[in-house]
C-alpha positions as CSV (number, residue, x, y, z in Angstrom):
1,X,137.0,119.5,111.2
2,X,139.7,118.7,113.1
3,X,143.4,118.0,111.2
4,X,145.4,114.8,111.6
5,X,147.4,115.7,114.1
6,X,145.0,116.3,116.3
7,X,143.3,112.7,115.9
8,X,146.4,111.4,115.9
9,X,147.0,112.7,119.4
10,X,144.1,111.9,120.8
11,X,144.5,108.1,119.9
12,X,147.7,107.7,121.3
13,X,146.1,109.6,124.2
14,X,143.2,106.9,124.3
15,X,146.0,103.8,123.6
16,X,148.4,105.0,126.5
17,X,145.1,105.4,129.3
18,X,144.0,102.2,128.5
19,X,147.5,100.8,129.0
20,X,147.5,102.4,132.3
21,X,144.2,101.0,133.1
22,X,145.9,97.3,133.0
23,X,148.7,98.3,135.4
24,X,146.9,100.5,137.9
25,X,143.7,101.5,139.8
26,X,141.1,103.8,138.7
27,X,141.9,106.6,141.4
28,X,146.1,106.5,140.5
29,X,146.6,110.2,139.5
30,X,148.0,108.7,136.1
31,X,145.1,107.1,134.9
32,X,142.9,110.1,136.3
33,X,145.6,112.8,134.7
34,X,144.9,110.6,131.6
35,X,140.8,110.2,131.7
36,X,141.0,114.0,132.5
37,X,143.2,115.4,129.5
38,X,140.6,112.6,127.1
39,X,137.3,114.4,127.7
40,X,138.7,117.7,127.3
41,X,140.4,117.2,124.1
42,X,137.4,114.6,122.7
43,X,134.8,117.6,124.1
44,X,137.1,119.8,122.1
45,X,137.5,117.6,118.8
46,X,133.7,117.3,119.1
47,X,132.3,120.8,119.1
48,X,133.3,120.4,115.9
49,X,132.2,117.3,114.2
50,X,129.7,116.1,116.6
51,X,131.3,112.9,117.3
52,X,134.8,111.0,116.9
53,X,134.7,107.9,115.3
54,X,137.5,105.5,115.2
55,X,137.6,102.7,113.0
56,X,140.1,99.8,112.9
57,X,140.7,98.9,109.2
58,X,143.9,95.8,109.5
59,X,146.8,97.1,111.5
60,X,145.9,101.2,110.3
61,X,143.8,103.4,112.1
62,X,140.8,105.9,110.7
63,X,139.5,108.5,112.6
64,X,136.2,110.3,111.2
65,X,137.9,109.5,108.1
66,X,141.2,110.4,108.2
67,X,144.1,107.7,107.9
68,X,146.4,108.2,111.3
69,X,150.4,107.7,109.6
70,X,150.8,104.0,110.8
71,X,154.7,105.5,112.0
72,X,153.8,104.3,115.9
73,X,154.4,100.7,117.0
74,X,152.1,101.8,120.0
75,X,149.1,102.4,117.3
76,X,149.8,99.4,115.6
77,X,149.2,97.0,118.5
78,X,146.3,99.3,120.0
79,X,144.9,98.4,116.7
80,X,145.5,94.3,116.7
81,X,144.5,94.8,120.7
82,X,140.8,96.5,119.8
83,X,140.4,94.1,116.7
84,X,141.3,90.9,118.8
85,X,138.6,91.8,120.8
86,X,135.9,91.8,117.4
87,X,135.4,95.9,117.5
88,X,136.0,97.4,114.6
89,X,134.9,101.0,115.6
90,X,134.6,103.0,118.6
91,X,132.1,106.2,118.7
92,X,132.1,109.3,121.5
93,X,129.9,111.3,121.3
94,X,129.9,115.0,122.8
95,X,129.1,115.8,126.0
96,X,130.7,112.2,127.4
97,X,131.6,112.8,130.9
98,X,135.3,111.5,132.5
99,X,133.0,108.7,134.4
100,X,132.0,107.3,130.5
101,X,135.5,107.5,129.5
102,X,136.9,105.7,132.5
103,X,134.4,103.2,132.6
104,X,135.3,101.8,128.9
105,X,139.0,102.3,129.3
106,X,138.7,100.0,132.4
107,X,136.2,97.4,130.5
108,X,137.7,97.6,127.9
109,X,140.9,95.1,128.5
110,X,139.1,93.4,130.8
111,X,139.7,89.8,129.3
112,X,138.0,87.7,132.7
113,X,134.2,89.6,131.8
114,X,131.8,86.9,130.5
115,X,129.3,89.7,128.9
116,X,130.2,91.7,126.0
117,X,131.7,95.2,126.4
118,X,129.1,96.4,125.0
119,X,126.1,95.3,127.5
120,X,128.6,96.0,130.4
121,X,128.9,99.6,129.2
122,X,124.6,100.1,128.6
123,X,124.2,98.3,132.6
124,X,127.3,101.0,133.9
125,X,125.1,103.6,132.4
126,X,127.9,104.4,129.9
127,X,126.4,106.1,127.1
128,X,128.3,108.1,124.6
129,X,130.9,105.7,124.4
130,X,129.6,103.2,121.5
131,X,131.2,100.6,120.2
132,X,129.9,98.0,116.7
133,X,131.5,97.1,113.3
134,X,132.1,99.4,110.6
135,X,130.1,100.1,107.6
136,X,132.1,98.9,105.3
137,X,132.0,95.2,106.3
138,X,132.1,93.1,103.7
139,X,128.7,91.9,103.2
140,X,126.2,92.9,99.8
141,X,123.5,94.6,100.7
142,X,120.3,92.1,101.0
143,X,117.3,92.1,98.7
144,X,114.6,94.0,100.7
145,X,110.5,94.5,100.4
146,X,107.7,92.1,101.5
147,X,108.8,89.2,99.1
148,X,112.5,89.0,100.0
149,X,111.9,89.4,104.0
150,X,109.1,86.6,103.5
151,X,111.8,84.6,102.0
152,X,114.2,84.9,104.7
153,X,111.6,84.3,107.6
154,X,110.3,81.1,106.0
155,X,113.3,80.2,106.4
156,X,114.6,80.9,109.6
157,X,111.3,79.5,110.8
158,X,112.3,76.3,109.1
159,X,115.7,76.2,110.8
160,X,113.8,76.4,114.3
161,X,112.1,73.6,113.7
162,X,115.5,71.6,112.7
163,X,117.2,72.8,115.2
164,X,114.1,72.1,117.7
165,X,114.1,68.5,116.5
166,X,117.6,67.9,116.7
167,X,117.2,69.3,120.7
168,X,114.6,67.1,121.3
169,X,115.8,63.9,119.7
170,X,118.8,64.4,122.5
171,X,121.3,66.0,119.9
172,X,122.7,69.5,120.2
173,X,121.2,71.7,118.0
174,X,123.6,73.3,115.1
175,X,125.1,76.6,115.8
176,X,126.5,77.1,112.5
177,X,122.4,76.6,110.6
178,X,121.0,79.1,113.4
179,X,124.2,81.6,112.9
180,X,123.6,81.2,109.0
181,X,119.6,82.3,109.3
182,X,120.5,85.0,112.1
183,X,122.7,86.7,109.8
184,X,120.1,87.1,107.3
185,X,117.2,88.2,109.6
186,X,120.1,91.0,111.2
187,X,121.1,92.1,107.5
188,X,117.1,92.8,107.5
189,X,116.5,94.1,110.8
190,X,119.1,97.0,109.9
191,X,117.9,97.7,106.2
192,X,113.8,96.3,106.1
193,X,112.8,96.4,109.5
194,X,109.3,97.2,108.3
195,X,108.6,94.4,106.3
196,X,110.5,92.1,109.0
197,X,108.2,93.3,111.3
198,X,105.2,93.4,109.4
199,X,106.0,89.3,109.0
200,X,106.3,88.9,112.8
201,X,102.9,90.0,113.4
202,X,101.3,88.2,110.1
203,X,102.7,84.7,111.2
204,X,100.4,81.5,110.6
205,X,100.0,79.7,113.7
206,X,100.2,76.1,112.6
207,X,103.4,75.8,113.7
208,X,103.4,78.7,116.7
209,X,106.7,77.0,118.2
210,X,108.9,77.9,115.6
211,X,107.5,80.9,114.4
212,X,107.5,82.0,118.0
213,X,111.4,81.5,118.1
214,X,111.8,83.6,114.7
215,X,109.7,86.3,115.9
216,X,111.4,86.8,119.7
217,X,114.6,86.6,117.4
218,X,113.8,89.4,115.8
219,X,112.0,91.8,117.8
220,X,114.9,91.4,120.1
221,X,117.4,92.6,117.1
222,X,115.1,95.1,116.7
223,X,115.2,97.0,120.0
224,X,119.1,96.0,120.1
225,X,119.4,98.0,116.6
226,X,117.3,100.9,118.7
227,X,120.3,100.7,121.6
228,X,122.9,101.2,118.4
229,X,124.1,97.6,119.1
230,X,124.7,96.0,115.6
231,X,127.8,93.7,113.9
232,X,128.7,90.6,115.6
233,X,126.9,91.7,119.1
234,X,123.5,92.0,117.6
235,X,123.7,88.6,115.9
236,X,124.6,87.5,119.5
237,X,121.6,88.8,120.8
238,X,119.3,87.7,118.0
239,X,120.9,84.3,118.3
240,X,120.5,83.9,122.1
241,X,116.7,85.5,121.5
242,X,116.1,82.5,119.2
243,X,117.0,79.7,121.5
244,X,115.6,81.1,124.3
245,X,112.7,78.3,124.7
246,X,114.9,75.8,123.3
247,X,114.6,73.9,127.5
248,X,110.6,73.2,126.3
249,X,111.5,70.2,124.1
250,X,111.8,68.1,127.5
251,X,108.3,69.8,128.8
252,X,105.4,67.3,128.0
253,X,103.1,68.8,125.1
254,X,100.3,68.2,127.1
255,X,101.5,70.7,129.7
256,X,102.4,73.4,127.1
257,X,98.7,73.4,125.5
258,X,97.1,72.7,128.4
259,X,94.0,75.4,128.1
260,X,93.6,75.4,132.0
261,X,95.5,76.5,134.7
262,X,98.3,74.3,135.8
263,X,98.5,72.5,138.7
264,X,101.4,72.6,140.7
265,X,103.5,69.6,139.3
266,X,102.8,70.9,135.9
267,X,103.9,74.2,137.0
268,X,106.9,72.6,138.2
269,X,107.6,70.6,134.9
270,X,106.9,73.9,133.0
271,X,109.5,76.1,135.1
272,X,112.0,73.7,134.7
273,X,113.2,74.6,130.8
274,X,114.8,77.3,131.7
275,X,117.1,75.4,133.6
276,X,117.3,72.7,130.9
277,X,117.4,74.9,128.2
278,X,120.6,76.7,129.8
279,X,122.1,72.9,130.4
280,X,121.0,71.7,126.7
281,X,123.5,75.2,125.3
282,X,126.0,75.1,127.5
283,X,126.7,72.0,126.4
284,X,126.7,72.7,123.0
285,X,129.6,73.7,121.3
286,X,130.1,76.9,119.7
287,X,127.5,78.4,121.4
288,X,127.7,81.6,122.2
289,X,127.9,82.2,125.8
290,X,125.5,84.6,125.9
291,X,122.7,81.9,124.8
292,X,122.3,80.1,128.0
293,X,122.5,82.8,130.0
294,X,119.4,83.9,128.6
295,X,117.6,81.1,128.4
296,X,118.1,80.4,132.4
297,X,117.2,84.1,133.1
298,X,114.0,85.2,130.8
299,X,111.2,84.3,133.5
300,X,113.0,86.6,135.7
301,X,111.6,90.1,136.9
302,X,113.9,93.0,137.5
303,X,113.0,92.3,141.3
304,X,114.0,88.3,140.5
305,X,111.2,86.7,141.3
306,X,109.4,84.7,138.8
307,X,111.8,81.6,137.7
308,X,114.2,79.8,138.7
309,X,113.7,80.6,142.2
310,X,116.4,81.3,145.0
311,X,119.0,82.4,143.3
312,X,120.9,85.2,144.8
313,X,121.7,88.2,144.1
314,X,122.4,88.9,140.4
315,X,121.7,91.6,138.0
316,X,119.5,90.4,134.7
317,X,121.5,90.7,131.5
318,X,120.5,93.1,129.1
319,X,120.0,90.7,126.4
320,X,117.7,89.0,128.7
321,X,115.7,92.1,129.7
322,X,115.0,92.4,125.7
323,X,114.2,89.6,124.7
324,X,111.7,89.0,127.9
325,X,109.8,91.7,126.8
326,X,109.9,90.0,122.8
327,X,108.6,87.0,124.4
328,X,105.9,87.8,126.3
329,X,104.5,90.4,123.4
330,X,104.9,87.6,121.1
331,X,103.1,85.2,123.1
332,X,100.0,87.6,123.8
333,X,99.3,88.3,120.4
334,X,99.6,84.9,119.0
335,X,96.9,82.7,118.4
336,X,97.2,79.5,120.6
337,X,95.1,75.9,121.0
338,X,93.1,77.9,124.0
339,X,93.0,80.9,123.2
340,X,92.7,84.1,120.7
341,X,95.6,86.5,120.4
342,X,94.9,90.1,122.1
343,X,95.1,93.3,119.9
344,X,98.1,95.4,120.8
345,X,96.2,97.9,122.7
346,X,95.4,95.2,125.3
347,X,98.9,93.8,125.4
348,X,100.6,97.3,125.7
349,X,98.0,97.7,129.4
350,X,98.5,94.3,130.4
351,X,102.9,95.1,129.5
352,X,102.7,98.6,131.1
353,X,100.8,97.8,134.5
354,X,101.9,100.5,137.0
355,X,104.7,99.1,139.6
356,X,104.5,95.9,138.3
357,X,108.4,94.2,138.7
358,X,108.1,91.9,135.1
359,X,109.9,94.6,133.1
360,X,112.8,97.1,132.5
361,X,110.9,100.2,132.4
362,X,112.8,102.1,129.9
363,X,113.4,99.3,127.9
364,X,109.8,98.6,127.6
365,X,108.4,101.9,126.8
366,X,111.1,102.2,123.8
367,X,109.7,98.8,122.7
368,X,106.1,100.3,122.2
369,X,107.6,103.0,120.8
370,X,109.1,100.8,118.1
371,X,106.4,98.9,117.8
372,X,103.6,101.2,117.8
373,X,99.7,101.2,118.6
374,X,98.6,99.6,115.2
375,X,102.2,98.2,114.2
376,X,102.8,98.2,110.1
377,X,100.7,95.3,108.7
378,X,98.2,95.0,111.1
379,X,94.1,94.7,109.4
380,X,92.4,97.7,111.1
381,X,88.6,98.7,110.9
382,X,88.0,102.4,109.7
383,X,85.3,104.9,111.1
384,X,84.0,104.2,107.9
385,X,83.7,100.7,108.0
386,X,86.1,100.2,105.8
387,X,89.0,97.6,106.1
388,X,92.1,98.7,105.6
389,X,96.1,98.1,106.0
390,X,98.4,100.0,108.3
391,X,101.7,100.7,106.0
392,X,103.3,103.6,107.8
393,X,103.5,104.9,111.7
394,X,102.9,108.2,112.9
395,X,105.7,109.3,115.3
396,X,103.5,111.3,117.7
397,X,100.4,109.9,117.8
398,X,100.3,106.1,117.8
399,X,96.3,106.1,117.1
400,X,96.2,107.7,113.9
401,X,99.0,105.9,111.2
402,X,98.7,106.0,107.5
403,X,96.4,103.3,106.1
404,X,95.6,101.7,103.0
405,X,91.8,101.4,102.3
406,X,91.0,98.0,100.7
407,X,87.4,97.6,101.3
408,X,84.5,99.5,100.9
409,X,82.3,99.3,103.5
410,X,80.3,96.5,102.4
411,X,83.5,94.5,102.7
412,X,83.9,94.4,98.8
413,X,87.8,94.8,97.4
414,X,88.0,97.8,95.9
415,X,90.1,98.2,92.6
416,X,92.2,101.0,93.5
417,X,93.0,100.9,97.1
418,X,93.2,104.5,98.6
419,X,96.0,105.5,100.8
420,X,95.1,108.0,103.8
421,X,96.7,109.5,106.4
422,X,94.9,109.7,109.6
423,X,96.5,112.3,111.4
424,X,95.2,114.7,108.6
425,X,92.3,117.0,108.9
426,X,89.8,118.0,106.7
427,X,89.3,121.7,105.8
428,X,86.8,122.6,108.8
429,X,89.5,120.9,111.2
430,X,88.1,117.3,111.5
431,X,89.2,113.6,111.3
432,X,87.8,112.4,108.3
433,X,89.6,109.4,109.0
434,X,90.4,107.3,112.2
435,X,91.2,104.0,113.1
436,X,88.2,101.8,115.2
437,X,89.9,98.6,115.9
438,X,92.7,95.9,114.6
439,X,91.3,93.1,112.6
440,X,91.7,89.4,112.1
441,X,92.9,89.2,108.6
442,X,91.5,85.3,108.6
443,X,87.9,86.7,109.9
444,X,88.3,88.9,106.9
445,X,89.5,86.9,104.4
446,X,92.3,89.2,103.7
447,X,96.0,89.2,103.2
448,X,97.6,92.5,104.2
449,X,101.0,91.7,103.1
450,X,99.7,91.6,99.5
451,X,98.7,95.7,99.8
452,X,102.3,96.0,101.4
């Protein structure tokens, strides 16, 4: 491990580049000089522990643990400067490259940006430069398992609707209930994401609108939490994630259920809440800025068409990249007025169609690898005949999980349900065990999240 001093150097190092950054250009040979001596000492520093992580505790600085002497006036306000700006650590890893480290030391005071640091450093391709809240926040540690993560989504989807209602009776919606209920689905994301999950894809769909904002909510945290985002910038996405839709309370009902194609007027109505959704947040206060932004953008394809149409050149925001992927997954396998939901295998072909322009590609193919082939929860149909419940994924193989037999093959509960994994063979080097197909838990009769 490296000593004190050493940290202590490279922060002021870090402080005094990014105060060059504010008074000159990137290619002035101080800032380069600076950038230059950084990688080589934070290459150095991490051959040895991996990775230097500052933290920002008050006006004192911590650097992979160690206290820096709070002597330095400069360290001081670097401190104030970073925490004014709501980061409470900063994380490079080894191996980050001069380009990484110039990139956030010019982002970094950038005060005129309207995204966050952290999406402008994933869309500059920054990548070992990582910034989030530290873990000692002060926040308890939330009750986890199926029952407490069923508590929480009831309601949150119970805020949606008030907040939908308030929208659509021509008030603005409060941020304060939706920050409240986004707090608590983010404390689960990052400590229960499996139950949370398992909840998304279990939903009744009585009341598909607001469920439908819960879930886009929180699959969007979820592949935000895979990026390493987290603290106040993953409530941000999970908060612009659940108003998303929120322009559809001025779109006629008749048009949203409508189990034909639409004709061009509705069409027209239809595409038009992205534009009112962005006008009903904007408007709102204490939104966050993000919000709109999203909302206007999610029918976008990385190409920009889709809608709105015609307009310019722009580059989509990450937060609306992940949550258009949330949406339209959440839409396909949800039960509607017109028609059934698909099973995840259908979706994932449909999501993944080669050279089509509707999504990030990378972004896309770690959401299927978070959510998997036969995601925790889902009913599934045994070789056997057998009904059983998905409780666990297997990494390298999405077709065989670990599955908890219910049924026997008559359909008849059995009294002590048998836990299998899949991806085992027997003794001769077979698969006793596969999975055939997902199942309809009300064809069934069956709750899953009871054998969870």
């Amino acid at each position: 491990m490296a000593d004190a001093n050493v940290y202590d150097d490279f922060v002021r190092r870090l402080a005094a580049t990014i105060r060059g950054a504010t008074l000159y250009s990137a290619d002035h040979p101080l800032v380069q000089r600076g950038v230059d001596a950084l990688a080589v000492l934070s290459n150095t520093i991490a051959q040895k522990t991996d990775a230097i992580v500052i933290g920002f505790i008050g006006d004192e600085v911590v650097v992979n643990g160690a206290r820096l002497p709070k002597s330095a006036a400069a360290l001081v306000g670097f401190a104030r400067d970073v925490r004014e700006r709501e980061i409470e650590k900063i994380t490079i890893q080894r191996g980050v490259t001069c380009d990484e480290l110039r990139t956030f030391i010019f982002e970094l005071p950038d005060r005129r940006a309207t995204a966050p640091l952290a999406v402008r450093l994933q869309q500059k391709g920054v990548r070992r430069v990582t910034i989030g809240r530290l873990n000692v926040e002060n926040e308890e540690e939330c009750s986890t398992g199926i029952a407490a993560a069923k508590q929480v989504y009831s309601t949150a989807v119970q805020t949606a609707e008030q907040l939908w209602d308030a929208a659509k009776a021509g008030d603005k919606p409060d941020p304060n209930a939706a920050r409240k209920i986004i707090d608590s689905l983010a404390k689960l994301v990052s400590q229960d994401r499996t139950s949370l999950l398992a909840l998304t894809a279990l939903k009744k769909y009585d009341n598909y609108t607001f469920t439908h904002m819960v879930n886009v909510s929180v699959l969007a945290m979820a592949q935000a939490r895979s990026l390493n985002l987290e603290g106040a910038l993953l409530r941000e996405f999970g908060f612009a994630a659940l108003m998303h839709d929120i322009g559809k309370v001025h779109t006629p009902q008749d048009v949203l259920n409508k189990p034909d194609k639409l004709s061009k007027d509705e069409f027209a109505q239809m595409k038009r809440h992205v534009i009112d959704g962005a006008h009903i947040l904007r408007r709102t206060p204490e939104m966050p800025a993000l919000a709109p932004v999203v909302a206007f953008e999610h029918h976008l394809r990385q190409d920009l068409s889709g809608y709105p149409e015609d307009i310019g050149s722009r580059s989509l925001n990450l937060c609306t990249q992940i949550v258009s992927i949330a949406d339209v997954y959440d839409a396909l396998r949800s039960n509607r007025i017109y028609r059934q939901g698909l099973p995840s295998d259908r979706i994932k072909s449909i999501m993944t169609q080669k050279d089509s322009p509707a999504f990030n590609t990378r972004l896309l193919r770690r959401f299927i690898n978070l959510i998997g082939l036969f995601p925790v929860g889902t009913l599934v149909r045994m070789n056997t005949e057998q009904i059983g419940v998905v409780t666990h994924e297997h990494p390298a193989d999405p077709f065989r999980p670990q599955v908890k037999v219910v049924t026997d093959r008559d359909g008849a509960a059995i009294d002590a349900p048998l836990l299998v994994n899949t991806w085992e063979p027997d003794g001769r080097g077979d698969f006793a065990w596969a999975v055939v197909e997902a199942v309809d838990p009300d064809a069934v009769g069956i709750d899953p999240l009871t054998y969870l």
